[in-house]
C-alpha positions as CSV (number, residue, x, y, z in Angstrom):
1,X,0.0,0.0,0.0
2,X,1.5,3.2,-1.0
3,X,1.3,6.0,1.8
4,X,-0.2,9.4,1.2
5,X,2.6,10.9,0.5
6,X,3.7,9.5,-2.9
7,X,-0.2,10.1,-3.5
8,X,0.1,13.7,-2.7
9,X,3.1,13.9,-4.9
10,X,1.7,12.3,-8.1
11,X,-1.8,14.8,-7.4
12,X,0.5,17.4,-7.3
13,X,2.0,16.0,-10.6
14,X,-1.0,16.0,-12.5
15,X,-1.8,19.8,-12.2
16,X,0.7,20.4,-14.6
17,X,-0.5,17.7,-17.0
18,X,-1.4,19.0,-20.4
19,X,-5.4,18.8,-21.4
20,X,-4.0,17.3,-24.8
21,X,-3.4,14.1,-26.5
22,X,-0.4,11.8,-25.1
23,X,0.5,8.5,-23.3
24,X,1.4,7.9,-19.3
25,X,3.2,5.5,-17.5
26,X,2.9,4.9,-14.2
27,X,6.1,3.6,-11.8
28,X,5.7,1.8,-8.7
29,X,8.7,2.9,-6.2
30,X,11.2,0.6,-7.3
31,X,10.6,2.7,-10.5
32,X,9.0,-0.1,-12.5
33,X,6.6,0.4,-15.2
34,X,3.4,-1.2,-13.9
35,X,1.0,0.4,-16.4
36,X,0.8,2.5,-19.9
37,X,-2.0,4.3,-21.4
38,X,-3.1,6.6,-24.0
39,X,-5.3,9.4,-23.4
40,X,-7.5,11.9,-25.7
41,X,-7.4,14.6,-22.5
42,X,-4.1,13.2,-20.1
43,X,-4.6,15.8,-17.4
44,X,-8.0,14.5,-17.4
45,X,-7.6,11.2,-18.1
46,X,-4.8,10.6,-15.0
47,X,-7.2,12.8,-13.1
48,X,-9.8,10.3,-13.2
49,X,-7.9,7.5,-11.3
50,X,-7.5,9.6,-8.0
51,X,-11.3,11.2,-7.6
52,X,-12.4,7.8,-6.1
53,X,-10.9,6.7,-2.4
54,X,-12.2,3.1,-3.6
55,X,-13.0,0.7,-7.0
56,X,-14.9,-1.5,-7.2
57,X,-12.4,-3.1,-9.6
58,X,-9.9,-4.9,-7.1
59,X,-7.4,-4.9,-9.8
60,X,-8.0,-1.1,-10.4
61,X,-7.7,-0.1,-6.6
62,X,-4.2,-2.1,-6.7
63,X,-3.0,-0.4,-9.5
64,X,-4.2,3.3,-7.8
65,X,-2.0,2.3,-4.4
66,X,0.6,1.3,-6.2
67,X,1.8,4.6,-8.1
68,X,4.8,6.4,-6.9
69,X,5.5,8.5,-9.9
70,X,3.4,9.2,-13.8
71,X,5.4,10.2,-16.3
72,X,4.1,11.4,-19.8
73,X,4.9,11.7,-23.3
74,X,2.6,14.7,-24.9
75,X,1.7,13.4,-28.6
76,X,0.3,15.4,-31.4
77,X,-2.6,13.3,-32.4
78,X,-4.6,10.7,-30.8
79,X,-4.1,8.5,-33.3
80,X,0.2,8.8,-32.5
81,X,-0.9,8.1,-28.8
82,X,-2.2,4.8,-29.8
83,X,1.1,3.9,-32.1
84,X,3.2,4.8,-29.1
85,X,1.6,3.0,-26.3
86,X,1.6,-0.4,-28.4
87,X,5.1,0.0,-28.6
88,X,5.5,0.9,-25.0
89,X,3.4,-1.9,-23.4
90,X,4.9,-4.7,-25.7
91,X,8.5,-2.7,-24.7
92,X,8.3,-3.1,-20.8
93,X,5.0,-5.5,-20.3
94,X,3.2,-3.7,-17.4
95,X,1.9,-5.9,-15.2
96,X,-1.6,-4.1,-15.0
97,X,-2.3,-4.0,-18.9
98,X,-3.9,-7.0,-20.3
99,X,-4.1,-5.3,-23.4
100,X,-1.4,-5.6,-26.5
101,X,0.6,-8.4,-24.8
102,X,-0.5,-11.4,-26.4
103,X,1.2,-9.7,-29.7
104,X,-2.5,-7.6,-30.7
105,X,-1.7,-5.5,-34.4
106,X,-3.5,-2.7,-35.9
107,X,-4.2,-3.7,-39.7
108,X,-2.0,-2.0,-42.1
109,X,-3.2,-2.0,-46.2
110,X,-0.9,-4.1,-48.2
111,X,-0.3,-3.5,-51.9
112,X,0.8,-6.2,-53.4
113,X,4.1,-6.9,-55.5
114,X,1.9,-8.7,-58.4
115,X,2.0,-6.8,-62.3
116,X,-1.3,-5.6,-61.3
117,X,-1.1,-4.8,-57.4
118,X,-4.3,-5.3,-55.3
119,X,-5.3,-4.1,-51.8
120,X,-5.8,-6.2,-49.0
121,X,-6.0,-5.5,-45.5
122,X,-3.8,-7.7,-42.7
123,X,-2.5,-7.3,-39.4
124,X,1.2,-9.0,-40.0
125,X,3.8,-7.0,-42.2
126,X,5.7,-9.7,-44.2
127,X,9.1,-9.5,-46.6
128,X,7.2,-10.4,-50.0
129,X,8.2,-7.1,-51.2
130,X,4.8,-5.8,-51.2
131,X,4.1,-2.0,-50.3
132,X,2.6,-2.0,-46.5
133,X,0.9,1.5,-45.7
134,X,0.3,2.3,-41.9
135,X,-1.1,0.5,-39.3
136,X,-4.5,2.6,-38.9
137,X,-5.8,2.4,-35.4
138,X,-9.3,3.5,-35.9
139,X,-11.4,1.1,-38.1
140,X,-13.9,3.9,-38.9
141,X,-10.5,5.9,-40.5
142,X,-9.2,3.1,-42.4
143,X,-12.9,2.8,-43.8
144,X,-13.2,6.2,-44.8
145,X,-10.2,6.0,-47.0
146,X,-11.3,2.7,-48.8
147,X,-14.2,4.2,-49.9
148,X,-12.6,7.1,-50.9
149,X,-9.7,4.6,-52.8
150,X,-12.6,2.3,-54.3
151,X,-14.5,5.5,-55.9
152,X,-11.4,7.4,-56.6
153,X,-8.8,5.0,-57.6
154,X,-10.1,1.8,-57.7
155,X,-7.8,-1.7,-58.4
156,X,-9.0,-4.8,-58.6
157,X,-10.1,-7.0,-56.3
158,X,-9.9,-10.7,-57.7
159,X,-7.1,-13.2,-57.3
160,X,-6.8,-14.1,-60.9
161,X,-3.1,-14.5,-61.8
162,X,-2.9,-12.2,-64.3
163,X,0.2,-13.6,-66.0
164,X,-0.8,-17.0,-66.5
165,X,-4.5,-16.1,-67.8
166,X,-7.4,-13.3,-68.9
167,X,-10.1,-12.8,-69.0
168,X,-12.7,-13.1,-71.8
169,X,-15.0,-10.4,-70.5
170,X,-14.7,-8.1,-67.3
171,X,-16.4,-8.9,-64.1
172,X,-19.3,-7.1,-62.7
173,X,-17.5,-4.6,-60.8
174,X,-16.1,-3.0,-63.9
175,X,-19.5,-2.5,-65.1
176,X,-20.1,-0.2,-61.9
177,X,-16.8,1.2,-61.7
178,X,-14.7,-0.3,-59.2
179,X,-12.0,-2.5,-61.1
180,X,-10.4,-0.7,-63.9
181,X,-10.4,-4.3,-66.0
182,X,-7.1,-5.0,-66.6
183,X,-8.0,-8.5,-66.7
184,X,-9.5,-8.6,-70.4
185,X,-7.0,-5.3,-71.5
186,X,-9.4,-2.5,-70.5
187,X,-6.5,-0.7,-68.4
188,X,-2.8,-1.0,-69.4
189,X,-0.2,-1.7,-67.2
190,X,1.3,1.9,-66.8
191,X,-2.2,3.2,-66.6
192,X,-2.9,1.1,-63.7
193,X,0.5,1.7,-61.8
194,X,0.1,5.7,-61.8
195,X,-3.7,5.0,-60.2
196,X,-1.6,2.9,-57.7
197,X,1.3,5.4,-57.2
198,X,-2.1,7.7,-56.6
199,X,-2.9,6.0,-53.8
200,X,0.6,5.4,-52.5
201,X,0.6,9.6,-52.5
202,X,-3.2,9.6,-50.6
203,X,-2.1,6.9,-47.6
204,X,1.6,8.5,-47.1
205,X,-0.1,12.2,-46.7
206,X,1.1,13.8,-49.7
207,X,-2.0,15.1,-50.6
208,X,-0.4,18.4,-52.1
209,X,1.7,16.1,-55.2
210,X,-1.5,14.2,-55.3
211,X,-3.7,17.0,-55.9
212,X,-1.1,18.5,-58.5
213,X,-1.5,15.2,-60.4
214,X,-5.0,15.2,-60.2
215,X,-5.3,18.5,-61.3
216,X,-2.9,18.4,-64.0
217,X,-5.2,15.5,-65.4
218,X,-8.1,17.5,-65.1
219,X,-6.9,20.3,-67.0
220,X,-6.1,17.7,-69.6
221,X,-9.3,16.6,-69.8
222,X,-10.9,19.6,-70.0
223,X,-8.7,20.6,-72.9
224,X,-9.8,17.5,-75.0
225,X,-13.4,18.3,-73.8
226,X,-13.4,14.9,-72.1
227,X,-15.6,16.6,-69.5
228,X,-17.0,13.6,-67.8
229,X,-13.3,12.4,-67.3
230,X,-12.5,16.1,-66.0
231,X,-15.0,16.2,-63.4
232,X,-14.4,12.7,-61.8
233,X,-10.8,14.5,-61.0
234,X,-12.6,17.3,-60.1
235,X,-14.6,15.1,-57.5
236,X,-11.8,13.1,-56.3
237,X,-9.5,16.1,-55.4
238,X,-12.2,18.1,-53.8
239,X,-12.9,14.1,-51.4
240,X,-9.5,14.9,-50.8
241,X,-9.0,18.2,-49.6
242,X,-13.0,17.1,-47.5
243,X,-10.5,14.1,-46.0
244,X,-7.6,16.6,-45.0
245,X,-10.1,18.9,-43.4
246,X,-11.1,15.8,-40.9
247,X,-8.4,14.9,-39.9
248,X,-8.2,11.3,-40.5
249,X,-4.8,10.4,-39.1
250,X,-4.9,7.4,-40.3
251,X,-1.1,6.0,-41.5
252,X,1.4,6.3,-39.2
253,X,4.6,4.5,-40.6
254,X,4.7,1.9,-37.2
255,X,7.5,0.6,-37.7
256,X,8.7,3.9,-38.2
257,X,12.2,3.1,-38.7
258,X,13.2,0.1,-36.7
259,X,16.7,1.4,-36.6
260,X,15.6,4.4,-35.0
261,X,13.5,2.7,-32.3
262,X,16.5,0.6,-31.5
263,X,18.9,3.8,-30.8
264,X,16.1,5.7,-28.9
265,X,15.8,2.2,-26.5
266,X,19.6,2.3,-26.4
267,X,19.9,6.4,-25.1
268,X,17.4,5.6,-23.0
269,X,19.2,2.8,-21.0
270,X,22.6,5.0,-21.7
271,X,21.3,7.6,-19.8
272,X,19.1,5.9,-17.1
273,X,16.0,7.5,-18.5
274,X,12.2,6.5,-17.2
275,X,10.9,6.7,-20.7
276,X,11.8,6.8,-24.1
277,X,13.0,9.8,-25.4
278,X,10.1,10.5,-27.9
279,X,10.6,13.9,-28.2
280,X,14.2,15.6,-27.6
281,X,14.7,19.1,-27.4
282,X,17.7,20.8,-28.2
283,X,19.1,24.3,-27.4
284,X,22.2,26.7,-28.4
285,X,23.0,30.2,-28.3
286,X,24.5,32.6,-30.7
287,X,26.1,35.9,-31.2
288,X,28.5,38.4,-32.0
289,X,30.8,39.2,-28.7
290,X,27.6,39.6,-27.0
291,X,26.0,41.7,-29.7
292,X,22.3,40.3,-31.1
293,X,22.3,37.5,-28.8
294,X,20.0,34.2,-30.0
295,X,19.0,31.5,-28.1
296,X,16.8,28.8,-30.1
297,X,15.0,25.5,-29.4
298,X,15.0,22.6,-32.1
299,X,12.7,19.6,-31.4
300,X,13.6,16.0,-32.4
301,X,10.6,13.7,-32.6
302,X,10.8,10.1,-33.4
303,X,15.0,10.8,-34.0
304,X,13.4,12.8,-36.8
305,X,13.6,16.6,-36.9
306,X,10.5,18.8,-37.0
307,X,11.5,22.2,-38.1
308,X,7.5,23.2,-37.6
309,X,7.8,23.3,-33.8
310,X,11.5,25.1,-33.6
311,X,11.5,28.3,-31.5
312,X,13.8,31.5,-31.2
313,X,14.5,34.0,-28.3
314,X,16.2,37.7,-28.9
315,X,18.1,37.3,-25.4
316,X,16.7,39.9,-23.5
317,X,18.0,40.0,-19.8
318,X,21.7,39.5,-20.4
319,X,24.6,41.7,-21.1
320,X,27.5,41.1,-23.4
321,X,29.0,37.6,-23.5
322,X,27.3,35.5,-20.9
323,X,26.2,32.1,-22.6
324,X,25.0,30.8,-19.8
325,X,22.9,33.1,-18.6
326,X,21.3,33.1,-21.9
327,X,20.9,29.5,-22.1
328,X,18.9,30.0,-18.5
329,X,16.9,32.8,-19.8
330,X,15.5,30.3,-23.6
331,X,15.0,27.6,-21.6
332,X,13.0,29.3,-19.1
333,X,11.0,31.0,-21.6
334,X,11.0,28.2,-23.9
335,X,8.9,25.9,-21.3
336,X,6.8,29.0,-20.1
337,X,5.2,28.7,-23.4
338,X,5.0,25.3,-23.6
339,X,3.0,25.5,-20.0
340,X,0.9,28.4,-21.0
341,X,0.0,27.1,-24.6
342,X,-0.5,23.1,-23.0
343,X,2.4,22.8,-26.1
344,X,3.9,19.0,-25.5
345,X,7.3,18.7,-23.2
346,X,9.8,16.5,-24.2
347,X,11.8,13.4,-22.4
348,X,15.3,14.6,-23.0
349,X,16.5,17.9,-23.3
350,X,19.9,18.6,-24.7
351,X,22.1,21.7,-23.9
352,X,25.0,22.3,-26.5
353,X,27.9,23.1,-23.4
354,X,29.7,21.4,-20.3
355,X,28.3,21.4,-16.6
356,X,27.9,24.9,-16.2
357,X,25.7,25.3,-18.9
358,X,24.1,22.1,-17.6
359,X,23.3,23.7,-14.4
360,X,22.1,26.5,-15.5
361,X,19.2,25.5,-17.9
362,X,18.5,22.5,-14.6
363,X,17.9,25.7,-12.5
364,X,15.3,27.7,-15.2
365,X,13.6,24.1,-15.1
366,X,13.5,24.3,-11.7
367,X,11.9,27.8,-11.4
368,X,8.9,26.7,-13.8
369,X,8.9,23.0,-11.5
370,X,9.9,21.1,-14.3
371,X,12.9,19.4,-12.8
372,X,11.8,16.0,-13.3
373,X,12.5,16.1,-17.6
374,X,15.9,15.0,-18.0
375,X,18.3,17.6,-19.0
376,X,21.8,16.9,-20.4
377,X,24.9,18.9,-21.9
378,X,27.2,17.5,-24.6
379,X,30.7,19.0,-24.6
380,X,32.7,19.6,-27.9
381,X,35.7,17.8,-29.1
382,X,35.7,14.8,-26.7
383,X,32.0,14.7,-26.7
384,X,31.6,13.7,-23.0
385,X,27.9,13.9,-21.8
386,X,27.3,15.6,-18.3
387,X,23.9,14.9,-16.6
388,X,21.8,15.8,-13.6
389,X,21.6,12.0,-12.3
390,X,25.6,10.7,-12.6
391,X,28.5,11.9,-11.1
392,X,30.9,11.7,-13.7
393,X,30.7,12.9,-17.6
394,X,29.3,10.1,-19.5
395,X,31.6,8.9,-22.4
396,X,29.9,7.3,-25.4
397,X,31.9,5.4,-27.9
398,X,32.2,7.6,-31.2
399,X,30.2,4.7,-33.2
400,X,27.4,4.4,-30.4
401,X,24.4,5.1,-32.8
402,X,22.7,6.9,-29.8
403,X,25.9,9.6,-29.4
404,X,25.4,10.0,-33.2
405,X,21.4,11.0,-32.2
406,X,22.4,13.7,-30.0
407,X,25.5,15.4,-31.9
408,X,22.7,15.4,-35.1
409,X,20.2,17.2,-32.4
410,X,23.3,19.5,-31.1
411,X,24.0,20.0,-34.6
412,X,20.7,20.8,-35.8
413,X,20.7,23.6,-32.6
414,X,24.1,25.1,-33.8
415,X,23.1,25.5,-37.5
416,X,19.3,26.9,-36.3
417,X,21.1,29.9,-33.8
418,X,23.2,30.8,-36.6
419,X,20.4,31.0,-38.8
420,X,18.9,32.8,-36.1
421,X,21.3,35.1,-34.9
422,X,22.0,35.9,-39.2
423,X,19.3,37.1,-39.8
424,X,18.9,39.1,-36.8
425,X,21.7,40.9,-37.1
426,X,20.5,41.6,-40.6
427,X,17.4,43.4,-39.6
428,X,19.4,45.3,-36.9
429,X,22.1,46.3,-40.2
430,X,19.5,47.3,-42.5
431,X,18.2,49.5,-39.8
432,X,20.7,51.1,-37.5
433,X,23.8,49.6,-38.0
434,X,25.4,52.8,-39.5
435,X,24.3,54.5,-36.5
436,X,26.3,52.4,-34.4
437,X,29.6,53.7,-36.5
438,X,31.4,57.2,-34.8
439,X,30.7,59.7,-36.9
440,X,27.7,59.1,-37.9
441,X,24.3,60.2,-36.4
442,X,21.0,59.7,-38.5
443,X,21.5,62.9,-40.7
444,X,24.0,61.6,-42.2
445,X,23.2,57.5,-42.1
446,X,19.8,59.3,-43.8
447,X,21.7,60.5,-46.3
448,X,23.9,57.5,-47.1
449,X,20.5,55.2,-47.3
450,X,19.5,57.2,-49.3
451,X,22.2,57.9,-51.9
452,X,23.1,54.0,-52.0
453,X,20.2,52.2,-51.0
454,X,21.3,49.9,-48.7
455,X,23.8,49.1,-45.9
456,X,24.3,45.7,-47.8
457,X,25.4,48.1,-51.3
458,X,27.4,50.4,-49.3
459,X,29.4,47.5,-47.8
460,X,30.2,46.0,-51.0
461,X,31.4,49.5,-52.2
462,X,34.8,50.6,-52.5
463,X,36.2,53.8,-50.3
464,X,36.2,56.4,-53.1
465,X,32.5,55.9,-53.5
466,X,31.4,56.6,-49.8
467,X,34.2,59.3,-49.3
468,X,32.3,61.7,-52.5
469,X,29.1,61.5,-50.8
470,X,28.8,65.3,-49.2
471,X,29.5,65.2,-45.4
472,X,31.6,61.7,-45.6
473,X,35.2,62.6,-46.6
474,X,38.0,59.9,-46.9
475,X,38.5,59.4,-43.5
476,X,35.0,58.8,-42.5
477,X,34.0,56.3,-45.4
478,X,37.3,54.5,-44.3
479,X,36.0,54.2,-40.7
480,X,32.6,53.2,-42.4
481,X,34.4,50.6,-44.8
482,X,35.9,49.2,-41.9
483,X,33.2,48.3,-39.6
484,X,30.7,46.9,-41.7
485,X,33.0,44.5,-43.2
486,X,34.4,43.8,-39.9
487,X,31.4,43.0,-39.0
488,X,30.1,40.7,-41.9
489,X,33.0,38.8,-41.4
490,X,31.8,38.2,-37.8
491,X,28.6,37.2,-38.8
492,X,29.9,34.5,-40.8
């Protein structure tokens, strides 16, 4: 029986629980994984189990008394939380889930490798070098895309080896429209393999080249006044865009990359880590000594970067050179945001930098109580990795595929802060950079601007030029010359 202590802790837990879609684990004290589960609403859905001081489920009032710690992983979709807490349950077998551990799929479609592919739905992938498209965890979403496939694109659907025989006449269903009857010559073979690169393009979510296609086609048609052709396209893409507007999550690539899965398992043991490190975010600063300082935020999800959710901080409340302040300060207001806008938090968080830097962003976490993510810093050159939980630096072997995920994440944060910081400093050039130079006050930076154009032109310009502008003189456009290509050279 757990005492009310732990129970105060995990309540306490929960009211900083995101009202968004994601999966939780809960750990017993010996920090064993005793149950997963997926949630539409998690700070609502781990709510739930602690409103009751009894069940009537002896199995459910176990499982309550037994928590000591919940940890989360904030997903983007429903439909993701489902893919991820598969994984998880078959990953550490909880003893309270009797779901998913007798080996339970979600069906994938399957096109097959035959001359004239068909579609059949199965819950085992196979090598027969057959094209295997999801798995889809809601049965109504895989249903709405077959339709949409059988109006749209339809194949055939009997089993008639094709290269041994045809067929005289075609079958009923090419009479109504769903088999293109390739198996009397009614549809070529290259005919039939665009309709099933078509569908390829529908199930992988590149509805964009699809619709291009489609549209292309349509244009086609109309040009050759085959209007009836014209208007099926016309049909299918606006089905399409109606299907994008829903929603329907259905393909998620569950064996995402294998590989992958096998080197976020392996950081996670590296680093002693409760859960998988689903999402990793990664941080780095950037300026010129101390001037425009950037600190940014790149997120890693699935060892995959995704350049939609990276964030970017003008460092406000530091001074000249002082990185780790201004690590403190993005992290801080990095995961303010992320608490404010119910945005997900990640499972590892990676500072570019040695211990200092290290203790620093663990100390913003610590203001916003968010001390329990895992933070760690990754030093240059000898790429040691210094973390809250372990005494000594961590070394990694240089072929570890799980160092190689976190110097592509550091990487990623470097080349994002210079971006960053770049263009910054190119707004603050094309506004008051000439300013800055002694000498010149906005009369005469007015004046210049307006001669030239640009602070870009009149850096690429040689003395002479700037010196026969009225007011500038030799010495002055030397002075000028000198500082903004001093400073472009910087930047780089």
């Amino acid at each position: 029986m757990m005492d009310r202590s732990f129970q105060y802790k995990v309540k306490e837990q929960i009211k900083y629980f995101p009202a968004k879609p994601g999966v939780y684990l809960m750990h017993d004290l010996k920090g064993t994984v005793i149950y997963v589960g997926k949630a539409k609403n998690l700070k609502k859905r781990v709510s739930s189990y602690f409103r009751h001081s009894g069940f009537a489920s002896p199995r459910l009032n176990k499982l309550v008394t037994s928590i000591a710690d919940i940890t989360t992983i904030r997903t983007e979709t429903e439909a993701e939380a489902f893919i991820v807490e598969a994984r998880l349950i078959r990953k550490y077998s909880p003893f309270f889930n009797v779901e998913l551990k007798m080996g339970d799929r979600y069906p994938y479609i399957k096109i097959t490798s035959e001359r004239f592919p068909r579609i059949i739905i199965t819950r085992n992938r196979q090598k027969d070098g057959a094209t295997y498209m999801g798995p889809f965890i809601s049965a109504g979403e895989l249903r709405t895309l077959l339709k949409l496939i059988q109006r749209y694109f339809p194949l055939r659907t009997c089993n008639m080896d094709l290269d041994k025989r045809s067929a005289k006449r075609p079958c009923i269903n090419y009479s109504i429209g769903r088999c293109p009857g390739p198996c009397c010559g009614k549809c070529g073979e290259s005919e039939y393999r665009q309709r099933v690169d078509d569908i390829i393009l529908l199930l992988r979510g590149n509805s964009a080249d699809l619709v291009e296609r489609l549209r292309s086609r349509m244009d086609k048609a109309s040009s050759n006044l085959a209007f009836e052709e014209a208007a099926r396209h016309r049909d299918a893409i606006r089905a399409i865009w109606k299907l994008n507007r829903h929603k329907i999550s259905s393909s998620l690539e569950s064996d995402l990359d294998k590989d992958t899965w096998e080197v976020l398992l392996d950081l996670q043991e590296q680093l002693c880590l409760s859960t998988i490190p689903w999402r990793i975010d990664g941080f780095d600063i950037s300026h010129i000594h101390g001037v425009s300082t950037y600190g940014v935020a790149v997120v890693f999800e699935q060892g995959i970067p995704n350049p939609s959710l990276y964030r970017k901080f003008k460092i406000r409340s530091v001074e000249g050179i002082d990185d780790f302040r201004s690590i403190k300060e993005t992290v801080l207001r990095r995961y303010q945001r992320c608490i404010e806008g119910q945005e997900p938090l990640p499972q590892l968080i990676l500072i570019d930098g040695g211990p200092v830097q290290l203790q620093f962003a663990k100390e913003a976490l610590e203001s916003l109580q968010l001390e329990r993510i895992p933070v760690v810093s990754i030093a240059k050159k000898e790429e040691l990795l210094f973390t809250t939980n372990l005494k000594d630096p961590l070394r990694l072997s240089f072929e570890s595929k799980a160092l190689k995920l976190l110097q592509k994440v550091r990487d990623e944060s470097h080349r994002f802060a210079i971006t960053a910081h770049r263009k910054g400093y190119d707004r603050k050039l094309t506004r008051n950079a000439l300013q800055d130079i002694p000498g010149i006050g906005k009369h005469k930076a007015a004046v210049l601007l307006s001669h030239f154009g640009s602070v870009k032109r009149i850096r690429s310009l040689p003395v002479n030029d700037i010196a026969a502008i009225e007011g500038i003189g030799p010495v002055l456009a030397q002075k000028i010359q000198t500082y903004l290509s001093g400073a472009e050279r910087e930047a780089q």
